[in-house]
N, C-alpha and C positions, 0 to 999 in steps of 0.2 A: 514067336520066340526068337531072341537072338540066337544066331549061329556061335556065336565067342564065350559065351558062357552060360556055365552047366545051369543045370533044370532047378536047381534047388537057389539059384543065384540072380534069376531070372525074373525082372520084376514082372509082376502079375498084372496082367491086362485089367482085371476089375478095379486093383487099387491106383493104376492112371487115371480111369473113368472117374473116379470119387475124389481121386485129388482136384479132375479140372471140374466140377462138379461145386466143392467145397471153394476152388477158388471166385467160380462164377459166384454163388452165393456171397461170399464175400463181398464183393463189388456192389452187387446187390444193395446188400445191407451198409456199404461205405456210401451207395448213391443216397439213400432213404435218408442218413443218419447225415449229410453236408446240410442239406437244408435247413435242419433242426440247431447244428450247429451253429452255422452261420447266423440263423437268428440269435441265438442267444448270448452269441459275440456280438454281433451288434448292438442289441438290448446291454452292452458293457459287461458280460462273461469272461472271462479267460478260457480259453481253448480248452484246456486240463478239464476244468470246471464244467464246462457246457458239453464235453465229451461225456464224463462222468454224471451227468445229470442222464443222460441218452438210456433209454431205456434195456436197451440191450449192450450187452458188453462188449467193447470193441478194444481190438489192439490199439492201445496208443502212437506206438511208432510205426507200424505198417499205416494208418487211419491216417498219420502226418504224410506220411512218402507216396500217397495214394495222393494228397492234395495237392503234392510237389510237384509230381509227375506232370500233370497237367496244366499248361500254361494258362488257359482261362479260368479251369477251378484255382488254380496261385492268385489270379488276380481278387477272384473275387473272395477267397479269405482274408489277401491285402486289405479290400476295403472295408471287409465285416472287422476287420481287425481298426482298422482306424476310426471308425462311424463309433466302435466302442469304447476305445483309448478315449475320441472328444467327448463321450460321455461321462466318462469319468474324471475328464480333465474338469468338466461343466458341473459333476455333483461336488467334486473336492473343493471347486473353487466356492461353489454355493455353501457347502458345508463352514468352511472358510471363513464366509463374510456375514452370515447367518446362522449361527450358533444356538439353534432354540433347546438344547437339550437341557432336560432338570441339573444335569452336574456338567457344563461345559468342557469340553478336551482343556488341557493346557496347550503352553505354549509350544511344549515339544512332544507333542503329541501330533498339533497343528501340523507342524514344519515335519512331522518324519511320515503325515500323508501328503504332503505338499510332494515332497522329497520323493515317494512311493509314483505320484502319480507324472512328475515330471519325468523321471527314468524312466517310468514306463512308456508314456508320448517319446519321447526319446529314442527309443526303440525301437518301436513302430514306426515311425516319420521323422527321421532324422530330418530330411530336409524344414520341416515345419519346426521341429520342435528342440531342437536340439543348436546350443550356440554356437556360431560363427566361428572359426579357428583361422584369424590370418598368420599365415607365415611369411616374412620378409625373407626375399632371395635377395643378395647382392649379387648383382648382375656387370658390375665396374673390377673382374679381375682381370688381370693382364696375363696372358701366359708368359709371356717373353719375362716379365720381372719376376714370377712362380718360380721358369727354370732357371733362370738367374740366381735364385735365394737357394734352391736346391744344390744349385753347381756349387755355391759358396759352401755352402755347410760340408758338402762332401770334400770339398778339399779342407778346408778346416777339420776335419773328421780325420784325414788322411796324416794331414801335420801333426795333428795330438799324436795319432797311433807312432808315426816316425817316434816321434820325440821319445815315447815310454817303452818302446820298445826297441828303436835301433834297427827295427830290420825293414828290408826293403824289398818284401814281395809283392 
């Protein structure tokens, strides 16, 4: 029992035991439940989805910061997560070019799983899939004709005020 506070204040030895207990279990059941996931992110699932399909119930956001935590479990949801993303980059395109359905999508139907499935590569693998953004720097300024233009203005700035106002603080 702590010495600093009273008996009725005092957490209860049994209920530490069952907390690290409850969190071991936990683990447990995040270890069992990665693999299942992963599969079925890569099978083309969404995380959400393939959690939800999991048989038993898991916290969504602790189940996430459990896979963050760990630098090789991060990797390998990385690539369950992109082995996925190319699968569905692979059926939308096939869907796409191969339309055997009795009533065929239209054309904006087409374009908003086009759309659906590019944002999503996008996200996942920016480097891969995601367009090129060049920005042009001008690298030809001069400092010496900057403070030049600045100097001017400020005293131009200086003459106005003279002028409208007459005073010379």
């Amino acid at each position: 029992m702590d010495a600093t506070l009273p008996d009725w204040l005092a957490p209860d030895e049994s209920q530490r035991r069952s907390t690290r207990i409850e969190r071991e279990l936990e683990r447990t059941r995040f270890d069992h439940a990665f693999e299942f996931v992963l599969n079925r992110m890569a099978g083309g699932q969404l995380f959400a989805r393939a959690l939800r399909d999991y048989p038993i119930a898991l916290d969504y956001g602790r189940f996430s910061r459990w896979i963050r935590k760990d630098p090789a479990r991060w990797n390998e949801y990385c690539e369950a997560q992109q082995c996925g993303g190319e699968l569905m980059a692979a059926t939308v395109a096939d869907s796409q070019l191969n339309d055997e359905r009795e009533i065929p999508l239209d054309a904006n139907e087409r374009r908003v799983d086009f759309e659906i499935a590019k944002w999503y590569l996008g996200v996942i693998d920016r480097k891969r899939f995601q367009p090129a953004q060049q920005i042009e720097i001008n690298q030809n300024i001069s400092i010496v004709a900057a403070l030049a233009a600045a100097n001017g203005r400020l005293i131009e700035h200086e003459q106005t005020r003279l002028l409208t106002d007459g005073s010379t603080d």
